[in-house]
C-alpha positions as CSV (number, residue, x, y, z in Angstrom):
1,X,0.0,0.0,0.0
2,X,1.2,3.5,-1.0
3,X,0.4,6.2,1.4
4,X,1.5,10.0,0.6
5,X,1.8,11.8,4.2
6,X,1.1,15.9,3.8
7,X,2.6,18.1,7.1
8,X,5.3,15.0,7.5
9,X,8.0,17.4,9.4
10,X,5.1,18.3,11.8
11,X,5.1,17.1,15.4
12,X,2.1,14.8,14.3
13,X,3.8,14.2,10.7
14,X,7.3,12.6,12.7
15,X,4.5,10.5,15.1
16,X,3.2,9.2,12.0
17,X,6.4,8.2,10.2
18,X,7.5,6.5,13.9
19,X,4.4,4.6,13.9
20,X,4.4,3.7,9.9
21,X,2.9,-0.3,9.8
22,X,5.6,-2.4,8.1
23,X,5.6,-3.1,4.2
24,X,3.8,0.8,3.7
25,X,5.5,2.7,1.2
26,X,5.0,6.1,2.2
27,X,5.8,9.4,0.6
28,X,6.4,12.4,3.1
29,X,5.8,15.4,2.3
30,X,6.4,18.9,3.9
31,X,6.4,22.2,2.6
32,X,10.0,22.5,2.3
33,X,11.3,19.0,1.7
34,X,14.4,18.0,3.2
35,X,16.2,14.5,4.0
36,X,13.5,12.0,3.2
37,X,10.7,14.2,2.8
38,X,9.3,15.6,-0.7
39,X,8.5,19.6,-1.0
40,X,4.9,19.9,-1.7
41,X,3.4,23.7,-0.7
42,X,-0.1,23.1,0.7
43,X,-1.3,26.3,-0.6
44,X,-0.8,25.4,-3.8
45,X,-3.7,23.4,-5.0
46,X,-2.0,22.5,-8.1
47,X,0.8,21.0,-6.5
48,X,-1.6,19.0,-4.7
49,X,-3.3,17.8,-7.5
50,X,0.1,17.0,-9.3
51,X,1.3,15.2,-6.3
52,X,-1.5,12.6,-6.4
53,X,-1.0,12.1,-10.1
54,X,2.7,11.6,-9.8
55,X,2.4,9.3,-6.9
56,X,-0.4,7.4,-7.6
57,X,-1.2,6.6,-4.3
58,X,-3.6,4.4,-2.4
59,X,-4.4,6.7,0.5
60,X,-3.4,10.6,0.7
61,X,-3.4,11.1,5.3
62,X,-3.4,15.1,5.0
63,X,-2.0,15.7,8.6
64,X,-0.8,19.1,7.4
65,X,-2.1,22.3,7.9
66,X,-2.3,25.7,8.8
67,X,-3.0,25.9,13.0
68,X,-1.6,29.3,14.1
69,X,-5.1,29.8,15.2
70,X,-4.6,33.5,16.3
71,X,-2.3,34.1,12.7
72,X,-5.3,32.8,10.7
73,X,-7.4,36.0,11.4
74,X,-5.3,38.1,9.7
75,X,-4.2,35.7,7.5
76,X,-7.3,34.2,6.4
77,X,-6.5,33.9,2.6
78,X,-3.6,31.3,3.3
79,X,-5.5,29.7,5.9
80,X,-8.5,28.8,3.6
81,X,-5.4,27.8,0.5
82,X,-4.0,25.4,3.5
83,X,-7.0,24.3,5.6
84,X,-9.5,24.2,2.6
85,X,-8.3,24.6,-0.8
86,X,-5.5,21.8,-0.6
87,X,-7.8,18.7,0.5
88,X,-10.7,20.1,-1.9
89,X,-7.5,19.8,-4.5
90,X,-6.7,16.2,-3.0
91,X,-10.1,14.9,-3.3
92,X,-10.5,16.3,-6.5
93,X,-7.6,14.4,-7.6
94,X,-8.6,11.1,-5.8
95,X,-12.3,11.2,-7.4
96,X,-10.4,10.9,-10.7
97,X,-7.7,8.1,-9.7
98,X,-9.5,6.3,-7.3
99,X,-7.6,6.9,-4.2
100,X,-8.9,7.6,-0.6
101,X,-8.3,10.3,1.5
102,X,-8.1,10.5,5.2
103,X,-9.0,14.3,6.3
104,X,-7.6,15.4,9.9
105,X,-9.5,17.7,11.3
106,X,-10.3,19.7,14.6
107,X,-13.0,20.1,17.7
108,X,-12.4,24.5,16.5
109,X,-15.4,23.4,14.0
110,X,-17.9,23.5,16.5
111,X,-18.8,26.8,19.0
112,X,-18.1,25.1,22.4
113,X,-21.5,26.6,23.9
114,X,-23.2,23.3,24.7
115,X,-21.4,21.7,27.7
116,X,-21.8,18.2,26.6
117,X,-19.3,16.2,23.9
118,X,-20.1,16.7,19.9
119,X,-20.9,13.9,18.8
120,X,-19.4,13.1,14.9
121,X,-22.9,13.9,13.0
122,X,-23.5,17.6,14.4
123,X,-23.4,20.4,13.1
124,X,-20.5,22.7,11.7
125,X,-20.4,26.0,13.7
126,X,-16.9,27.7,13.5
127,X,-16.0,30.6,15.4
128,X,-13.2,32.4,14.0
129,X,-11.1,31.6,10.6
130,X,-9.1,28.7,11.6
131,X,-12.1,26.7,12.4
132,X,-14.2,28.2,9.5
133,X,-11.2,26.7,6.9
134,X,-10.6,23.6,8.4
135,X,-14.9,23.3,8.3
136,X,-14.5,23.9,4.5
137,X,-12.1,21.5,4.0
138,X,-14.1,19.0,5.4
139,X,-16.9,20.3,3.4
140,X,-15.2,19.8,0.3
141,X,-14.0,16.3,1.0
142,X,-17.6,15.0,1.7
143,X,-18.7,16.7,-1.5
144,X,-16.5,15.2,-3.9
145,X,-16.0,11.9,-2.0
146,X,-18.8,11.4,0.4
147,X,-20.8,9.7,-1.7
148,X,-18.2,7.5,-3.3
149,X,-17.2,6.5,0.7
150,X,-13.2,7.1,-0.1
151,X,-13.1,10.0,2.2
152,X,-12.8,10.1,6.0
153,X,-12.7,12.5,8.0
154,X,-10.8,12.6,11.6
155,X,-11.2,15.3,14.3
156,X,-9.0,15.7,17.1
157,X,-8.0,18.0,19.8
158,X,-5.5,20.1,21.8
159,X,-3.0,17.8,19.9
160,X,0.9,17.7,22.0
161,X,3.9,15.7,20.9
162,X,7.7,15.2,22.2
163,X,8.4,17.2,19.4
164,X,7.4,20.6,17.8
165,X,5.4,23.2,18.9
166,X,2.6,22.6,21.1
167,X,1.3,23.4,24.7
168,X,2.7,20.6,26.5
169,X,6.4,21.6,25.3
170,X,5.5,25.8,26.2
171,X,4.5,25.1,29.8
172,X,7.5,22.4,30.3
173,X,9.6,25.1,29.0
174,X,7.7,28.3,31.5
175,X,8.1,25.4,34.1
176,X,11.8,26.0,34.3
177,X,11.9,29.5,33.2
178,X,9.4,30.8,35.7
179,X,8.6,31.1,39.1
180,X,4.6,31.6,39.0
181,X,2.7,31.2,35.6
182,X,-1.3,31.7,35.4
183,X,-3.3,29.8,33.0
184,X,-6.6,29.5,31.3
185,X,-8.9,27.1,33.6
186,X,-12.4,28.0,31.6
187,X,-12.0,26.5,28.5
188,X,-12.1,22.6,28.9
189,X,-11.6,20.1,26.0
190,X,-8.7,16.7,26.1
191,X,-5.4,16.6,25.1
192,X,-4.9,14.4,22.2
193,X,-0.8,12.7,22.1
194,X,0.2,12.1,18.6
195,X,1.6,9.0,19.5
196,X,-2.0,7.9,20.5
197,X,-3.1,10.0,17.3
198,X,-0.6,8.5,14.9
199,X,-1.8,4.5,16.2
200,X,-5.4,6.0,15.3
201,X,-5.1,7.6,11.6
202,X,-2.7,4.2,10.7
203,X,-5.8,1.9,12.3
204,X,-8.4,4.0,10.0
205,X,-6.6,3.7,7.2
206,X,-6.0,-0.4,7.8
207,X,-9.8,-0.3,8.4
208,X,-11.0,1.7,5.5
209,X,-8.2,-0.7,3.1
210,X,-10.6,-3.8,3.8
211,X,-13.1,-4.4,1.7
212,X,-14.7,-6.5,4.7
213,X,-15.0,-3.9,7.3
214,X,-16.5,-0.2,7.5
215,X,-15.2,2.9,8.2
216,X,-17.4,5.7,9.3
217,X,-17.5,8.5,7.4
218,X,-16.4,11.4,10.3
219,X,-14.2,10.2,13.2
220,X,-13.4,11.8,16.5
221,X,-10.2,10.8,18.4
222,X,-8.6,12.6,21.1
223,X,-7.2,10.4,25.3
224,X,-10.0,9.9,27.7
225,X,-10.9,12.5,30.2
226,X,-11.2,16.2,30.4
227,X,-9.4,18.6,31.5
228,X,-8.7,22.5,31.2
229,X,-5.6,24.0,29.9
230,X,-4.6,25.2,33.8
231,X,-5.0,21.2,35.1
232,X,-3.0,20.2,31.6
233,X,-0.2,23.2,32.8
234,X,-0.6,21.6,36.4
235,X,0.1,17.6,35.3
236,X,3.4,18.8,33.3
237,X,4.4,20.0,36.4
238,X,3.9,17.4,38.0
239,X,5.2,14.7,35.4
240,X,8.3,16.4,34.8
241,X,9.0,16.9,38.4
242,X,8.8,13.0,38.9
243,X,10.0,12.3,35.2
244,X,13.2,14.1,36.4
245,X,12.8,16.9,33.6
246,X,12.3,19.9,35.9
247,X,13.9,20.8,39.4
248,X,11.2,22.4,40.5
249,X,7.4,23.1,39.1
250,X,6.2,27.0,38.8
251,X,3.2,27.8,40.6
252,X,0.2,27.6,38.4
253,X,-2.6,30.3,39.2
254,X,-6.0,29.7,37.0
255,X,-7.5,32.6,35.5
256,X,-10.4,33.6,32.8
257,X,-10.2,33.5,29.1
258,X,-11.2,37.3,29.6
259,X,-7.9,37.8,31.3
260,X,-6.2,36.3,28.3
261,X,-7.4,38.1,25.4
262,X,-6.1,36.7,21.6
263,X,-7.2,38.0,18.7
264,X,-8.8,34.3,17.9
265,X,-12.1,33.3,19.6
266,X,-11.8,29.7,21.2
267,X,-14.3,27.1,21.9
268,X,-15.1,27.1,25.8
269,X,-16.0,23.6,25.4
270,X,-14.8,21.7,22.8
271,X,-14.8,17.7,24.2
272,X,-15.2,15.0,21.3
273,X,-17.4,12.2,22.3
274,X,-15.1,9.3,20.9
275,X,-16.8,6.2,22.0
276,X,-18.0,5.2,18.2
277,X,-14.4,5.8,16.9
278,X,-12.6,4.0,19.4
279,X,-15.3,1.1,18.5
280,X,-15.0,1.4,14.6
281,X,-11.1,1.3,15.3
282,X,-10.7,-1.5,17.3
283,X,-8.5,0.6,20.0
284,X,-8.7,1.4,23.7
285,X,-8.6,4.9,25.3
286,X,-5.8,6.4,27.3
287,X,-6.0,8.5,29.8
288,X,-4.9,11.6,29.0
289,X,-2.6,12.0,32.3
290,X,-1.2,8.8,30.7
291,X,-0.9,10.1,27.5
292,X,1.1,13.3,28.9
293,X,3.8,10.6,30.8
294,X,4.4,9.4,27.5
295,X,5.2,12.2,25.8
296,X,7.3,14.0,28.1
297,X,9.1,10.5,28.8
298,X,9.1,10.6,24.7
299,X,11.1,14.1,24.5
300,X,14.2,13.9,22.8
301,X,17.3,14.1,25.7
């Protein structure tokens, strides 16, 4: 099986090339290439189109995009080229070769305003321009592919890694910078580990190959639980303190979301109910604690 891998330098892109199930032939790609990877620019939607073409392949995972959520608003052109335009482009070229495409996604497509988890079949309701693109993209795949069933679609949340950017490696790094930090305790969704995430797209994409199983259109994986970002600051803290990674935790103060103003609107509730996807796939749940040992344990020394 041939799978070409879009955002393959990213901290979820190096999870997935880890985690790649033996005898896959898989083309990485990044937007700048380098050793082992192949340059393709996600806001070019030919280049897209010319990738699958070239490459032929069975499965495109597009786990590349554009997440500077608070960037996208005044940015919003090359958001929608990354978030929208590029897996339209993919699917477009798929529908014509007869590939599948595996879409990842994110809980920002919903408002957060309901207090309970989404479920996969509601509703699209963005709030500012990251989740708005990333909706469209998901829009265009199940136009061109929905009713062919060769494209999936895979939300996930708060997503942290041993490598790259993301919120577990900033507050491991304020940890040992800073005496006191204060953090946002009123917007509550799940961490998703991309070594957890990785295991999931690979398992949907073994799933969705066999003829004698089914894979459900729109998927939801994230670890168990719930948490805000101020108990997520806390447990690094803590982790890292028995992991041996910091001498000493900062106190972590919670405050309001109005305290933190960014020019992005965020969901103030954005948990995924996952149960179906975790039955679909096969695969147990981890706790998200769990999953945060594991990647700090995981960081490069």
């Amino acid at each position: 099986m041939k799978v070409l891998v879009t955002g393959a330098a990213g901290q979820l892109g190096q999870a997935l090339i880890n985690a790649k199930p033996a005898g896959m032939e898989l083309i990485a790609t990044s937007r700048s290439g380098g050793p082992g990877l192949t340059a393709l620019d996600l806001a070019d939607s030919s280049a897209c189109k010319a990738a699958v073409n070239q490459h032929q392949p069975d499965w495109v995972l597009n786990a590349g995009a554009y997440t500077a959520v608070d960037k996208a608003e005044s940015e919003p052109e090359l958001a929608l080229a990354v978030n929208a335009k590029a897996p339209e482009a993919f699917a477009a070229a798929l529908n014509a070769q007869g590939g599948r495409l595996l879409q990842l996604s994110t809980d920002f497509v919903f408002n957060g305003q309901q207090g309970v988890p989404y479920s996969v079949d509601q509703a699209r309701d963005p709030l500012g321009v990251y989740g708005f693109t990333k909706a469209k993209g998901e829009e265009a795949v199940a136009a061109l592919l929905g009713s062919s069933g060769k494209g999936f679609i895979l939300r996930t949340s708060w997503v942290i890694g041993p490598v790259g950017k993301n919120f577990a490696l900033t507050m491991l790094r304020l940890h040992r910078e800073r005496d006191q930090l204060g953090v946002v305790s009123d917007q509550v969704g799940c961490p998703s580990s991309t070594l957890n995430l990785a295991a999931a797209c690979w398992r949907a994409i073994d799933v969705g190959s066999n003829p004698e199983q089914s894979l459900p259109p729109v998927l939801h994986w994230s670890d168990a639980g719930a948490a805000s970002w101020f108990d997520v600051s806390v447990a690094v803290g803590e982790l890292a303190l028995e992991l041996g990674l910091l001498e000493q935790p900062a106190k972590v103060a919670p405050i309001q979301t109005s305290a933190y103003p960014t020019p992005a609107t965020r969901p103030s509730y954005s948990l995924l109910e996952c149960t179906r996807t975790t039955a679909a796939l096969g695969l147990e749940s981890q706790h998200w604690r769990q999953a945060l040992r594991e990647v700090l344990q995981a960081i490069p020394r």
